[in-house]
N, C-alpha and C positions, 0 to 999 in steps of 0.2 A: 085176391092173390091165391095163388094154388097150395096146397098144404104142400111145404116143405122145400119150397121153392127157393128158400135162400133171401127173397128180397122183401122186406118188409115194409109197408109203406112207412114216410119219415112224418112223424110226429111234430118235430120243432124243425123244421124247415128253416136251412139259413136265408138270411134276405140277400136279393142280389143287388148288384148295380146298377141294371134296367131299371129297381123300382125305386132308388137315389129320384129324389126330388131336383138335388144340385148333381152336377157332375163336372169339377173344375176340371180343363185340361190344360197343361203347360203349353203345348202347341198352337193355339187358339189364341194366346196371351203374346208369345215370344217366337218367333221364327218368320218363315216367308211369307206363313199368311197369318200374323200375328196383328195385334196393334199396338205393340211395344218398337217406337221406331227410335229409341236411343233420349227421348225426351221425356218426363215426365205427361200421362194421362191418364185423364179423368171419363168417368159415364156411366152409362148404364146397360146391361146387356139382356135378353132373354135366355134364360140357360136354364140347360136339367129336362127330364121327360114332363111337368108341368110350366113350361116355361117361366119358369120362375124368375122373378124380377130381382137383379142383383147388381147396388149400386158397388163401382170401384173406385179406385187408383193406383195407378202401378205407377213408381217412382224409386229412387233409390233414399237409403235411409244416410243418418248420420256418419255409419263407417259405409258409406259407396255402396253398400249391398243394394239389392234391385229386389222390390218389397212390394206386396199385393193387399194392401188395402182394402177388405170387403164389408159389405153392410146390404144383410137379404132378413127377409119375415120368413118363419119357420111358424105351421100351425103344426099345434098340439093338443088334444083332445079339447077340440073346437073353439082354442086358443091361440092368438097370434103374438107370437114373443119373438120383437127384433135380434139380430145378433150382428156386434161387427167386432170384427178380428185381421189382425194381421199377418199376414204368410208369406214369408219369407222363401226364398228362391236359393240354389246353387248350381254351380257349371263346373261339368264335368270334362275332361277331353276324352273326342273318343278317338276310337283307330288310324282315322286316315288324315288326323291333325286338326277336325272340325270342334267345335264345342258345342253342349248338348246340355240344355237348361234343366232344372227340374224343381218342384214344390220341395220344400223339406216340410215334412210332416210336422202341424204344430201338435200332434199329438204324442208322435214318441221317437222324431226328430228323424225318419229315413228319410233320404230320397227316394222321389215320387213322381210320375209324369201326370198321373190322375191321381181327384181328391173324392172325396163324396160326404155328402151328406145325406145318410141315409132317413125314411121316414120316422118322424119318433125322437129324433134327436136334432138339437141345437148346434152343434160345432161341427166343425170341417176336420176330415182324417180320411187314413187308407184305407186301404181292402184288409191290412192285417188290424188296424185297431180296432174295424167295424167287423170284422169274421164277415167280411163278403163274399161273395161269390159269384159265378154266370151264370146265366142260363143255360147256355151252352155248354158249362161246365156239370149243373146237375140231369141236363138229357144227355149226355153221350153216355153208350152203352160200351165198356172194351168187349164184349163180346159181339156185339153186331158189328163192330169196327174190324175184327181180325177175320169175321167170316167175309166181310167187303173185300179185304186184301187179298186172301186167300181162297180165289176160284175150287179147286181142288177140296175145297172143305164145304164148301159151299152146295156144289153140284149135287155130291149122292145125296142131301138133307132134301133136293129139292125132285131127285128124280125117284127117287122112293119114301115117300115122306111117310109112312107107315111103319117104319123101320125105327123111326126118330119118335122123342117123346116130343110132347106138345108143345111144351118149352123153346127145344130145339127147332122145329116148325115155326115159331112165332118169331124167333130173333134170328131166323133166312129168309121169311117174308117181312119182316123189318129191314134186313142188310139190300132186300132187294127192290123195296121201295124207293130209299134213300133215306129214311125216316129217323 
């Protein structure tokens, strides 16, 4: 990094979602290409970026509620410790008078379209109880993103690039990559 550059490499890097072993999604379960078809089932699926082996059942519980049943292996420092829990579901209406499912978090009870279970850890929860994050979210730059927008800002960095510090050079041949 350049002295005084403003950007310091990060130290304690959050973890993202891409590296979630599980990644429940409520869509996958409930909808048009769900396999929640109004009856109680049961199985087993391949989910998450390690295809992780995740037995179910999705069924509804004693008060009618429609309830996710899971039972998957979590390795832990070279340790495999089963976990089964239950996740309960809510419908929401949206706009145009459809209804619109979603996990409630058995962690601190929001609703959720996505769950995760990140590496390192035993239990299913969101992006806010795990402080997750994208990928996508820690590469974008807002400064190569407004030079993109904004031809006019753009141009003179590139038709006089000696004029410009390095910096500036570096994030107009980044906005002009696509990078």
């Amino acid at each position: 990094m350049a002295l005084g550059s403003g950007r310091w490499p990060r130290r304690n890097r959050r973890l993202t979602i891409e590296e979630c072993p599980v990644e429940l999604d409520v869509d996958l379960l409930i909808g048009p290409r769900g396999v929640w078809a109004g009856t109680p089932v049961s199985g087993e699926l391949q989910w998450g970026v390690n295809d992780t082996s995740i037995r179910f059942t999705l069924a509804r519980d004693d008060d009618l509620r429609l309830t996710f049943a899971v039972e998957y292996a979590v390795e832990i420092d070279d340790a495999v410790e089963e976990v089964a829990e239950v996740i309960r579901f809510t419908t929401v209406v949206i706009g145009c008078g459809g209804l619109r499912h979603l996990f409630v978090c058995p962690r601190c009870g929001d609703r959720r379209k996505k769950l995760y279970v990140p590496p390192g850890r035993t239990r299913v929860g969101c992006r806010g109880c795990y402080d997750l994050t994208s990928l996508h979210h820690q590469r974008h730059d807002n400064r190569v993103a407004v030079l993109r927008r904004d031809p006019a800002r753009l141009r003179p960095i590139l038709q006089r690039p000696d004029e410009y510090s390095e910096s500036e050079r570096y994030l107009a041949m980044r906005a002009v990559v696509g990078e």
